[in-house]
C-alpha positions in Angstrom: 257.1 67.1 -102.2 255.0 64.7 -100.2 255.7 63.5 -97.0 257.9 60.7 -97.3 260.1 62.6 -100.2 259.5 60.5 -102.5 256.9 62.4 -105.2 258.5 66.0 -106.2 256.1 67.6 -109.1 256.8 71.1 -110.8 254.6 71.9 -113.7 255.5 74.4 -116.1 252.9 76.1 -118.4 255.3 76.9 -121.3 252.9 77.9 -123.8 252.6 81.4 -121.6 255.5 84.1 -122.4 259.6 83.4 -122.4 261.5 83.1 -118.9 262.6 86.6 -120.1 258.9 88.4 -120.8 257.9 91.1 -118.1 254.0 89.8 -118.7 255.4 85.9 -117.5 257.5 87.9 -114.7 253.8 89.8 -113.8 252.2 86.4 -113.5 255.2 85.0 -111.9 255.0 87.7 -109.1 251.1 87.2 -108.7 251.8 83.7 -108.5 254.0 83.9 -105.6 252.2 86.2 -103.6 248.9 83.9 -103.3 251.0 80.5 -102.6 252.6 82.4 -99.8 249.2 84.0 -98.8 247.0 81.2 -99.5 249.3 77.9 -100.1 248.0 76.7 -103.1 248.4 77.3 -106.8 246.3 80.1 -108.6 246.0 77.6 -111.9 245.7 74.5 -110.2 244.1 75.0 -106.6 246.8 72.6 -105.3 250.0 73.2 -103.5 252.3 72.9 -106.5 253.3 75.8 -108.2 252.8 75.8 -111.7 256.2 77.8 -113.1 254.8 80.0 -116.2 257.5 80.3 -119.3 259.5 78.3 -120.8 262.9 77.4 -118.9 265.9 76.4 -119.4 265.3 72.6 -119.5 268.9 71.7 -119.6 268.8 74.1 -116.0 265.7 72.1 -114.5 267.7 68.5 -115.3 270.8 69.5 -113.9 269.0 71.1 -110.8 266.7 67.9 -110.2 269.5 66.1 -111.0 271.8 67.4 -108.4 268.8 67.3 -105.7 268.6 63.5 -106.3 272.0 62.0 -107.3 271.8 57.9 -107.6 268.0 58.1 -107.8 265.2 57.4 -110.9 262.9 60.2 -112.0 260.3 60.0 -114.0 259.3 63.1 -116.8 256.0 62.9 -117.6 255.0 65.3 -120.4 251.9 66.4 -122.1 252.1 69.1 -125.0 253.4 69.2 -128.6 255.4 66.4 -130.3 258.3 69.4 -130.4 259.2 69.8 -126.6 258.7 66.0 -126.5 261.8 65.4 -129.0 263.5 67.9 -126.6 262.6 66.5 -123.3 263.1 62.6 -124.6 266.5 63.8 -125.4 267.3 65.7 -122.4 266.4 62.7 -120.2 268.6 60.4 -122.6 271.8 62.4 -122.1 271.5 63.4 -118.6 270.9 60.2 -117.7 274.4 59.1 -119.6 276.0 62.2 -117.9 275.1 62.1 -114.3 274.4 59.4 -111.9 270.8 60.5 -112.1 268.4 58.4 -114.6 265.7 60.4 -116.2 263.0 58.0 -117.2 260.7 60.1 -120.0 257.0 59.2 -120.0 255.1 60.8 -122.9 251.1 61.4 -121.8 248.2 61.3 -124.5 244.8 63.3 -123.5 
């Protein structure tokens, strides 16, 4: 989150292990243990955490939209045309189902 509240980021690295793997759980813990020792992200070298696994993306819309009711998020995405379909839905019905709206932005690298 930045300073004025306005920019949240949480990257994911699904191409790892499931949610559910003990080797994404060992990175997980590793993870954790340098942001709280260090403050930045062992990946990255920033302060946001990358997440490793895949989640439950219906869980991570519900959660961001609960955190920020009447608002407009942006998804931006990078990966395989797959998860795309998935996300560009997710951010479709959500947006019809909570007061949240889920604006899904598709990156090309």
């Amino acid at each position: 989150m930045d300073c004025k509240g306005q920019i949240e980021m949480h990257n994911y690295l699904t191409s790892v292990y499931e949610e559910s793997d003990a080797r994404s759980t060992l990175i997980t813990i590793v993870q954790a243990l340098n942001h709280a020792k260090h403050g930045v992200d062992i990946l990255s070298g920033t302060r946001v955490r990358t997440h490793f696994a895949r989640p439950n993306w219906r869980d991570v819309f519900n959660k961001v939209a609960a955190k920020h009711p009447c608002s407009t998020v942006g998804v931006f995405y990078c990966g395989t045309p797959v998860l795309a379909k998935e996300l560009r839905r997710l951010s479709q019905e959500l947006s019809s189902q909570t007061s949240t709206r889920f604006q899904f932005r598709k990156e090309y690298f």
